[in-house]
N, C-alpha and C positions, 0 to 999 in steps of 0.2 A: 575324218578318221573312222566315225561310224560305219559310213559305206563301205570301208574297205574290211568289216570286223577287229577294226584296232578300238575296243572299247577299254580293255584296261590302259594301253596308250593315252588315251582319250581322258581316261580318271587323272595321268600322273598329270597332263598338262594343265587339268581345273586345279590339282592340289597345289602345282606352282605359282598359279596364278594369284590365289588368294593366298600365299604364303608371301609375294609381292604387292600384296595391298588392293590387288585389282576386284571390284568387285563383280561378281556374278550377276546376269539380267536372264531374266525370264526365256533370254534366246538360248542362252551357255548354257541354263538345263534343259532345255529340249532336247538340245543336242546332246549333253552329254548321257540324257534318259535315254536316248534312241543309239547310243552305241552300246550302252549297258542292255538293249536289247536285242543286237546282232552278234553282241558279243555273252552269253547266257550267264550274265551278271546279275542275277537274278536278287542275292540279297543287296549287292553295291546300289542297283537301281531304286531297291524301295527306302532303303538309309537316305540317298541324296532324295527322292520325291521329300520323306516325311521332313528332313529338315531345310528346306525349301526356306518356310514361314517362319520358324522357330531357329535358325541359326542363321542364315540370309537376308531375311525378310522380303522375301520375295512370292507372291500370291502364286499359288498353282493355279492353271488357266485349263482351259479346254484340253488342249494339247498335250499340258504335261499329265492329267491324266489316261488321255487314251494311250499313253505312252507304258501307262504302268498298265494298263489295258491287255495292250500287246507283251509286254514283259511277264506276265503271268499268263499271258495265253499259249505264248511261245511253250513256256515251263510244262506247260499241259494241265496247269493249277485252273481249274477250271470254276470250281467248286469259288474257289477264293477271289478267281475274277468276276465271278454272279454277286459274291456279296460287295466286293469293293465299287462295282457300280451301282445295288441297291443303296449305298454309302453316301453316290457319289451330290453334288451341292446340286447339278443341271445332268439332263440328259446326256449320254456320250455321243460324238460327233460319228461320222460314218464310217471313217476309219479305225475308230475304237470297234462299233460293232462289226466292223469287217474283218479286225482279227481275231476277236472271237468268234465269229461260225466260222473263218477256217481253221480256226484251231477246235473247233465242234465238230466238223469235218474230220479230221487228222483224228482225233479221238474216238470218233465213231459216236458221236452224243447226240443222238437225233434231236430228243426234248427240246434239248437247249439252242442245236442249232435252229430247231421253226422258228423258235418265238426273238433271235437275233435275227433270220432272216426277214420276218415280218417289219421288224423293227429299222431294217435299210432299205425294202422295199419304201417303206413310206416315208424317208428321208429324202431318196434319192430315185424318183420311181422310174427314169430315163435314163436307171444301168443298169446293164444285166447281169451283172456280178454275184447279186445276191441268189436271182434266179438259178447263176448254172453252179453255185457254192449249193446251192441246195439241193438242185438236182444230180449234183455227184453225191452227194449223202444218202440219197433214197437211193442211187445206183450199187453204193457199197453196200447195202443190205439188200440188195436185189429187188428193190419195190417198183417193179420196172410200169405198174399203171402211174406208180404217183410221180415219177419220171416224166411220162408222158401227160400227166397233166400241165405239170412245173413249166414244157418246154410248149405246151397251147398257150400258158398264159405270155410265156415272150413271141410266140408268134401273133396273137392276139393286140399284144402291145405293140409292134413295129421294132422287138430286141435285139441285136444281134449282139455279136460276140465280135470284140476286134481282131482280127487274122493276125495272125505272129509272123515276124520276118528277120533272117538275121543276115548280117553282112561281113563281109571282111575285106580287108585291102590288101590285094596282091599283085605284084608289076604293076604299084600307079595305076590299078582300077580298082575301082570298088565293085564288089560282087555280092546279089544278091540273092537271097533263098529263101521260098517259103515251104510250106511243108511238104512233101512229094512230089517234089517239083522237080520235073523234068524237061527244065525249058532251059539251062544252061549247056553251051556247045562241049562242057566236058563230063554229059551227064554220066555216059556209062562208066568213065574212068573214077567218076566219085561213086559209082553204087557200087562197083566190083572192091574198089578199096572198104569202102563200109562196111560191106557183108565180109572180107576179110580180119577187118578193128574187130566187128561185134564177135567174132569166134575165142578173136585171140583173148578180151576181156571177157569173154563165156569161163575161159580157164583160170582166169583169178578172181572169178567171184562175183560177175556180175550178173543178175536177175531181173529181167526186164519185168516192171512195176504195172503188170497188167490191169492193175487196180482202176489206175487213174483213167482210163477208158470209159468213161458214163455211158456205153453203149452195151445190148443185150446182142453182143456179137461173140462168135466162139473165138476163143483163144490165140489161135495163130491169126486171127484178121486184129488183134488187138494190139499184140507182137508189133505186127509189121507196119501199124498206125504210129507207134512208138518209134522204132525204127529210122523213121525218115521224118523226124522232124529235123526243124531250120537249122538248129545250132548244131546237129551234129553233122550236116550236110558241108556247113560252112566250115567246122572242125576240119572236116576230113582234107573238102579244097583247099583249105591252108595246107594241112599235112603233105600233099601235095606238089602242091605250087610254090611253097618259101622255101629259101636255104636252111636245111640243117643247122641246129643250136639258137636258130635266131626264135621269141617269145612268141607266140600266134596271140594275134588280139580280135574276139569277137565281139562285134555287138547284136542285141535285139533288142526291140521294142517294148516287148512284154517283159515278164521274170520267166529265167530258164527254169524250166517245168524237173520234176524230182527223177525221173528217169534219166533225164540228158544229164542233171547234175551226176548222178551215180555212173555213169557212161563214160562222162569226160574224164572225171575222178582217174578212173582205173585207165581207159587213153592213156591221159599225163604219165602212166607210169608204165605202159607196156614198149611207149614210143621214145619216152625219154626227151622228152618236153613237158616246157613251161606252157600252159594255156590260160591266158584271163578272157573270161567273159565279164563283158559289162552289160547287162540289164538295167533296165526301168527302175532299178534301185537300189543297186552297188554293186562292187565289183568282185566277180572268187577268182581266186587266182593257183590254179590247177598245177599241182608238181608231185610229182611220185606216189603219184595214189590219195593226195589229201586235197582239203580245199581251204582256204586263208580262214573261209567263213565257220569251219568247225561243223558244220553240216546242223547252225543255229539256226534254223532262216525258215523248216519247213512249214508253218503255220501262217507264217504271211507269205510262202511263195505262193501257197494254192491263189489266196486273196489275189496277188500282183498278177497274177496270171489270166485272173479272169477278169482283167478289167480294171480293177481299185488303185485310184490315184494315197499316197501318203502325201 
């Protein structure tokens, strides 16, 4: 239920279940921590954490608190997520500090995003998650030498970044797309349809997120970097290629990036279709302008994106 943003769902069926005697295990609150934080259950999640031990009896472990980790990183309580890990009994695992520097990131909190990236680098030093979480932080203040340091040190290391790919099923094939790829036999019929979507959602509102670009490139090359990634490429060939009224279903690899989310969003409602993407870590499911996920998700999409397993 988490994955899908059904976190209060997710509360009524733990309340029935101990309302039937069944008791809760260390697994039922992970899970149900991790829907309270897809779903911006913010105070529900720290209720269920604190009485864990004291109404369950059940030990919080690693997990459940990188869980609370994430749930106040999410919130942008940043301040309250530095002390509840000074708090914390052991170290946080790598997941914990990966949602807090993307949500260091999202904030723009350089301070605290170094010394969390520090702190993954040496957990985990054969991923480069922390490196490019970092290096888009120096890119959003424009510290475009410390940039180029951040990105010697993963060339130095052998780092690279996993390439994003998304796919969909259309006529009993599977089709696939990476970013600016123009190696599909219907490439120019999906880029003329695209450049037609991106106008029509130009007129309800949509802004393409030149932010997220960690490169010292002008404006329209950033645009158009934006532009043609996977999922909207794969959007469109659905749009395309399936019958009217029927749901388009995408997937990728990675977590779809905050642009394509803001993109498909308004899509879903200029075309009047259902769109679910499924990612690396749950599903939003796109209809007349909103998305399932309530647009809770953006502090660990940067993270998912760049790498970081949950």
């Amino acid at each position: 239920m988490g994955n899908h943003g059904l976190g209060k769902e997710a509360i009524k069926v733990f309340d029935k279940m101990v309302l039937k005697g069944v008791k809760p295990n260390a697994i039922t609150f992970a899970n149900l921590l991790k829907g309270c934080g897809h779903a911006a259950l913010l105070e529900e999640g720290l209720n269920y954490f604190h009485a864990m031990e004291s109404g369950y009896r059940v030990a919080p472990k690693e997990e459940h608190y990188s869980c609370i980790i994430d749930l106040l990183s999410r919130a942008g309580r940043l301040t309250e997520a530095e002390e509840f890990i000074k708090g914390m009994p052991f170290e946080p695992n790598a997941f914990g500090w990966c949602s807090y520097l993307a949500a260091c990131r999202n904030h723009g909190d350089k301070e605290r995003g170094e010394v969390a990236a520090q702190k993954l680098m040496r957990l985990e030093p054969e991923n480069c998650g922390a490196h490019v979480l970092l290096s888009n932080i120096y890119a959003k203040e424009r510290q475009w030498g410390d940039v180029r340091t951040v990105r010697k040190m993963m060339r130095d290391g052998s780092l690279k970044k996993l390439p994003g790919y998304s796919w969909v099923d259309v006529g009993n094939k599977t089709h696939v797309f990476g970013a600016e790829d123009w190696s599909h036999p219907q490439q120019m019929e999906i880029y003329v349809k695209l450049e037609s979507l991106i106008d029509q959602i130009k007129k309800v509102g949509y802004i393409p997120q030149i932010d997220l670009i960690p490169y010292d490139i002008d404006d329209g090359m950033k645009e158009k970097q934006l532009r043609y990634h996977s999922e909207k490429l794969a959007v469109v060939f659905a749009l395309i290629g399936m019958p009217l009224g029927k749901p388009i279903i995408v997937k990728k690899n990675l977590r779809v990036c905050l642009d394509c989310h803001s993109a498909i969003k308004l899509i879903s409602k200029v075309v009047e279709r259902t769109i679910i993407v499924r990612d690396n870590s749950r599903f939003h499911h796109f209809s007349d302008g909103s998305c399932s996920c309530g647009d809770y998700w953006y502090s660990y999409e940067i993270a998912k994106r760049e790498g970081w397993k949950k």
